[in-house]
N, C-alpha and C positions, 0 to 999 in steps of 0.2 A: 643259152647257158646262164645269161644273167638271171632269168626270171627262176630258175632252177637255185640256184643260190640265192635267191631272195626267200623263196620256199624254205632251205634249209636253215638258214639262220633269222627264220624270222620272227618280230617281236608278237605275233601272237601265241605262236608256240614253242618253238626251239627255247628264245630266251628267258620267257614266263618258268619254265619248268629246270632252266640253269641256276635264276636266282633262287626258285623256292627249294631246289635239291640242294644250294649250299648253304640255305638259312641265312641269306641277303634279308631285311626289314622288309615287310609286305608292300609299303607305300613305293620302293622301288618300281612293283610291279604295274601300276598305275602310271608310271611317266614311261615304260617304252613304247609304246605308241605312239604318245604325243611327239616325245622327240626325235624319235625315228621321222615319221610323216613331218613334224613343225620344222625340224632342222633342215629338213630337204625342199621344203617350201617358202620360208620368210626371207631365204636370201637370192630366192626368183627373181626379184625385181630388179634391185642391183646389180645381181651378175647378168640380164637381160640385155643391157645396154653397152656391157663389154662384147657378152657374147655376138651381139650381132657386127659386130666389128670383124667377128669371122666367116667368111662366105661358106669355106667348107668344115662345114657345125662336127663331120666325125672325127675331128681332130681332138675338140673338145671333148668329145663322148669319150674320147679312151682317156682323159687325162681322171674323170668324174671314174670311168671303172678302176681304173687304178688305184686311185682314194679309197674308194669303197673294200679292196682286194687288203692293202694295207692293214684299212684300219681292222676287219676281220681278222687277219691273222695277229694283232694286238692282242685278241679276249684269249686267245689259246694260254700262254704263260701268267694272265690274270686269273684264269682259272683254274689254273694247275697249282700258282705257287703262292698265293692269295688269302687272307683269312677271308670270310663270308662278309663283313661290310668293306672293304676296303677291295673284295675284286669285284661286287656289285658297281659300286662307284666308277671303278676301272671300266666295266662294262658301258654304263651310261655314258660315261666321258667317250669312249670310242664308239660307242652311237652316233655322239653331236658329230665326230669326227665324218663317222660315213656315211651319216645322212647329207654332208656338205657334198660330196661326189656325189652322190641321188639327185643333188638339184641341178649339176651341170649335166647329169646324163637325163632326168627328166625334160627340160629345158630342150635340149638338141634333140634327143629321139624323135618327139614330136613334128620337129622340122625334118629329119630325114623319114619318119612316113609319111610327110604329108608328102614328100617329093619324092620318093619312091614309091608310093601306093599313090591307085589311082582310088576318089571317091567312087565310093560303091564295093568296093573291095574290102575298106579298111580294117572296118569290125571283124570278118571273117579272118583275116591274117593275124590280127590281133589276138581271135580265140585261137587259132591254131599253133601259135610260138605257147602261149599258157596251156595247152591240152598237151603239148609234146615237152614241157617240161614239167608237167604232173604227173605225167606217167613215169618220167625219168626218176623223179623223186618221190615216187611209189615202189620204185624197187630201193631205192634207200629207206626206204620206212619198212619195207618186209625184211630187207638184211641187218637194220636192226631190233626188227620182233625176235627175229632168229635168237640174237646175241643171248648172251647171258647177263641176269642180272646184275655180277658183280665186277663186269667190265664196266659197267654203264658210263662210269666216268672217260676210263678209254674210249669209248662209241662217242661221246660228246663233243671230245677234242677232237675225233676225227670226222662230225661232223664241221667243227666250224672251221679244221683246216681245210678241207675239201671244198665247201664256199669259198675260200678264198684263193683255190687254185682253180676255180672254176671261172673267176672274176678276171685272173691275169689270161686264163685259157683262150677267152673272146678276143683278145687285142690282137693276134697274128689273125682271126677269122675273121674280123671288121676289114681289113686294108683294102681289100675289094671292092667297098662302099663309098663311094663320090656322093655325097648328098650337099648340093651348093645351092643356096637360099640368097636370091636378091635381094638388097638393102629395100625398102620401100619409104622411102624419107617425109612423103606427105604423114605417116603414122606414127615416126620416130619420135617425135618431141613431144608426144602426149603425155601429160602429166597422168602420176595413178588415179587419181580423182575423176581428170577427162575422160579414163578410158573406164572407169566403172557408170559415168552417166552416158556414156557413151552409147551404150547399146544395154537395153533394159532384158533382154535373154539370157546374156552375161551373168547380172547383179541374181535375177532368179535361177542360173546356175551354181551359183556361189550358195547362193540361199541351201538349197536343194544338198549341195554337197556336204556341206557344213553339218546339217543334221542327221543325213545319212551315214556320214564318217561314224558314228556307231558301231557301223556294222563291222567295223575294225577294233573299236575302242572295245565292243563286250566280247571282243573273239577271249583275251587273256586270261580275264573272269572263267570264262568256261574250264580253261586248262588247270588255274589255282586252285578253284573250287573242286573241282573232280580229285585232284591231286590230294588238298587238305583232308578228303575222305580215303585216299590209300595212297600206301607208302610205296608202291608195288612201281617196275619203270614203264609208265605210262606213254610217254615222252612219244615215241614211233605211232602209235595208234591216231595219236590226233596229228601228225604230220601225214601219216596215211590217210586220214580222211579228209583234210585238207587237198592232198595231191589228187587224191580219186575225185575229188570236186572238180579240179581243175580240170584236169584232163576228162572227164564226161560232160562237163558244162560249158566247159569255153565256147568250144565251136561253136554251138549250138546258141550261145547266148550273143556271140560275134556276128551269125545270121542274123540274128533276130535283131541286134544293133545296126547292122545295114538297111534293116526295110525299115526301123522305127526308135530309134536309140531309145525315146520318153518312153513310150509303153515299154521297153524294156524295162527300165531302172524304174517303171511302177510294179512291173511283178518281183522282179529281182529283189523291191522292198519290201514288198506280202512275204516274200519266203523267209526274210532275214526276220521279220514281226513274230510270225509261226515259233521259229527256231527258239529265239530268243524266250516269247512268252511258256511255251511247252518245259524251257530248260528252268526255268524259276520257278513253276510249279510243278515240278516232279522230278528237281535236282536231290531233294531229300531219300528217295530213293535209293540211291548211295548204288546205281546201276553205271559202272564203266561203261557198259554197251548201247545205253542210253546215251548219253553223256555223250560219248565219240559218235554214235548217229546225229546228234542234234547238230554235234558240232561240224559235222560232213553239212548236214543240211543249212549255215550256217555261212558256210565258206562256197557253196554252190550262190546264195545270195549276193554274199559279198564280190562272189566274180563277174556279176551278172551287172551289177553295180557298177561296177570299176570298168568293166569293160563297153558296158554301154554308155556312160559317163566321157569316158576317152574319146570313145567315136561318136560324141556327140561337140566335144569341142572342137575337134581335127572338121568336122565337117559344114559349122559356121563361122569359121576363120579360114584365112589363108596366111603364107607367106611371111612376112614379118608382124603381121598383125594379129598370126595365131600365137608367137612367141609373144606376143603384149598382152593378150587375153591372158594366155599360160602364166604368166609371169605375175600377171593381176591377181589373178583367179586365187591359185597356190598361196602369195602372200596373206591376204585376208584367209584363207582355209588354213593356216601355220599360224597366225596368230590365234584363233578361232582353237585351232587343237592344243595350245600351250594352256588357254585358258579351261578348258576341258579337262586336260593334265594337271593342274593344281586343286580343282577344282575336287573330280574325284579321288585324287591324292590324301584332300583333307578327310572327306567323308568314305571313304570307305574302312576304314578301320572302326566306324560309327556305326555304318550300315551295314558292312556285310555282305550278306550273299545280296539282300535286298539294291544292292546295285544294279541287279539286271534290271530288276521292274523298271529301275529311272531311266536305263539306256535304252529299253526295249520302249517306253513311251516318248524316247526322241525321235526313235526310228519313227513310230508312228507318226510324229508330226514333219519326217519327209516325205514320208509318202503322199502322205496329204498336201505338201506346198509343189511336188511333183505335177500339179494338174495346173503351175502356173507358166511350166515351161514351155515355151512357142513348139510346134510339131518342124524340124530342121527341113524337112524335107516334101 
């Protein structure tokens, strides 16, 4: 359910096409990624050291979906009752909010699959929660193709209320989950510094992710850009094709991260390369049907990414040591995205559509630092 509600209100789609339907400033549309992903990342580390203070980590998970439920149900009457920059703002601000509850639930998930999933399983369980919530949120993208145009704003708010009764919906369906993680105190007092020279797989996972995160950062671009060419409500089509991604590729790319995570996340990058460079040269087109294909082809990548990525850390770490890596890893990838976030903040209003060419050439050079990471298995 959660990953279903990440789908629906999420900064590559749902909210790219809220701020630019209510004439929010464009540079907003540049920072929800970053602070979505940076917020939920940089304060990994710190809360690292509280959280292991707790043996049984699903305690903490429901307090992180909670947040997260809350601050969602925040953007409803920002949106509704709101002029265009001041419920932009509003939006952003309860971003940082519920990206804070992403880092307590990112943080502990990991420890409740590493100890409820046995290695060898991982990746496939992982594609199959994200295949069953694509499909799930494939029929909310067809129900609202259906709608009519001039509800659209109604469809919206019932989007982002329904993520957030989706978010408080998981807390009676977790209580059945005992996921208890041993302290391991030989690894406890590793400073961030020890634990990045620590293991050199690490440092070139971090590398690796760092410029892959792309594949998240040009998802928004595609929705603005398509947009700025029709007025028409687009919104459902690239949540549809997002979902149809998920749900066709997970599994599939969850296999394929159990026998070899790295070859994974080196094809998973070829396709996000394709997606990207096809949609810069033939975005002028002014072809919706394009445009939501690339961008299906796009988010198949990105899953393929993400998922292979997860089950390549879950599977050279253990225990407390995975939550130090997590912890590690995230912080440096949160600062790394803020900087990204200011960064094309500044220059896209410079450059334009020509922002894909620059992210679509970061991607390139994951792909290529992809051949430094050790084979886990």
């Amino acid at each position: 359910m959660t990953k279903l509600a990440d789908i629906l209100i999420s900064a590559k789609t749902t909210l790219p096409w809220v701020l630019t339907s209510i004439g929010a400033p464009s540079w907003m549309i540049s920072l929800l990624v970053p602070i979505r992903e940076s917020g939920s990342l940089i304060p990994q580390w710190p809360l690292k050291h509280r959280i292991e203070r707790y043996v049984k980590r699903q305690h903490v998970w429901r307090v992180g979906v909670l947040v997260q439920a809350l601050a969602i149900l925040g953007m409803v009457p920002a949106v509704a009752m709101l002029d265009a920059f001041y419920a932009g703002s509003a939006i952003l601000i309860l971003l940082v909010i519920l990206s804070l509850g992403r880092a307590l639930c990112s943080l502990t998930m990991k420890d409740m699959e590493g100890v409820l999933i046995e290695k060898g399983r991982r990746g496939k369980l992982v594609g199959i929660a994200s295949g069953i919530s694509g499909l799930l949120s494939l029929l909310s993208a067809g129900a609202l193709i259906l709608g009519k145009e001039q509800f659209e704003q109604v469809w919206l708010l019932f989007i982002v209320g329904f993520a957030s009764i989706l978010f408080i919906a998981t807390l009676p369906l977790s209580l059945a989950l005992n996921a208890e993680v041993k302290s391991e105190s030989d690894r406890g007092g590793d400073s961030f510094l020890q634990t990045l020279k620590g293991d050199a797989a690490l440092v070139h996972l971090i590398i690796s992710r760092c410029l892959l995160l792309h594949s998240a950062l040009i998802a928004p671009f595609f929705v603005s850009i398509t947009t700025s060419q029709d007025d028409t409500f687009q919104l459902p089509y690239f949540i549809a094709a997002s979902s149809l991604a998920a749900f066709l590729s997970s599994y599939v790319w969850g296999s394929w991260s159990d026998k070899s995570a790295v070859l994974t996340i080196r094809i998973a990058s070829v396709i996000c390369v394709v997606a990207g460079g096809v949609f810069y040269f033939c975005y002028q087109m002014g072809s919706l049907w394009l445009n939501v294909g690339l961008f299906f082809l796009l988010s198949v990548g990105y899953a393929g990414v993400r998922t292979a990525r997860k089950t390549y850390l879950l599977d050279i770490a253990n225990g407390d040591t995975r939550t130090q890596y997590v912890a590690t890893a995230n912080t440096v990838v949160g600062y790394v995205l803020l900087a990204f976030g200011g960064f094309y903040a500044v220059v896209y209003p410079m450059i334009n559509e020509h922002i894909i060419a620059l992210m679509t050439g970061f991607l390139i050079l994951g792909l290529a630092q992809s051949y430094w990471l050790k084979k886990e298995k």
